[in-house]
N, C-alpha and C positions, 0 to 999 in steps of 0.2 A: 490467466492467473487465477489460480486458488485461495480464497478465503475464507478463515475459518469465522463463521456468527456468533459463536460462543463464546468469543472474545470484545466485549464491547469495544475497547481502545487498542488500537494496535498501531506498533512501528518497527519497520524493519526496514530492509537495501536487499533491491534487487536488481540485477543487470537488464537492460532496457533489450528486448530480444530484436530490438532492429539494429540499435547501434551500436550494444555492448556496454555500456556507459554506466555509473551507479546512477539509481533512482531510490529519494528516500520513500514511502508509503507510510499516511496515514490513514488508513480505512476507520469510521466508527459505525456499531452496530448499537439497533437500541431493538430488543424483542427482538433478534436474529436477523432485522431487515434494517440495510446501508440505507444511515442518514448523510453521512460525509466522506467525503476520496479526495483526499491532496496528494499529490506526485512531484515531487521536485528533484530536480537534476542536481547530480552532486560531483558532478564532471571536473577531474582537478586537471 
């Protein structure tokens, strides 16, 4: 997975590539380097 640092706060849904499933992501960037990564399944 790809993430851009130039974006402090990010959220988007992405298909989990083992099981296909949505996954929501929060990445946050502070000066370009990951202070936090939540991943939650959004499996209906």
């Amino acid at each position: 997975m790809l993430l851009d640092t130039s974006i402090p706060y990010q959220e988007y849904v992405e298909d989990c590539e083992v099981c296909c499933n949505p996954i929501q992501l929060h990445p946050r960037f502070e000066d370009q380097e990951l202070i936090s990564f939540e991943a939650i399944s959004i499996e209906q």
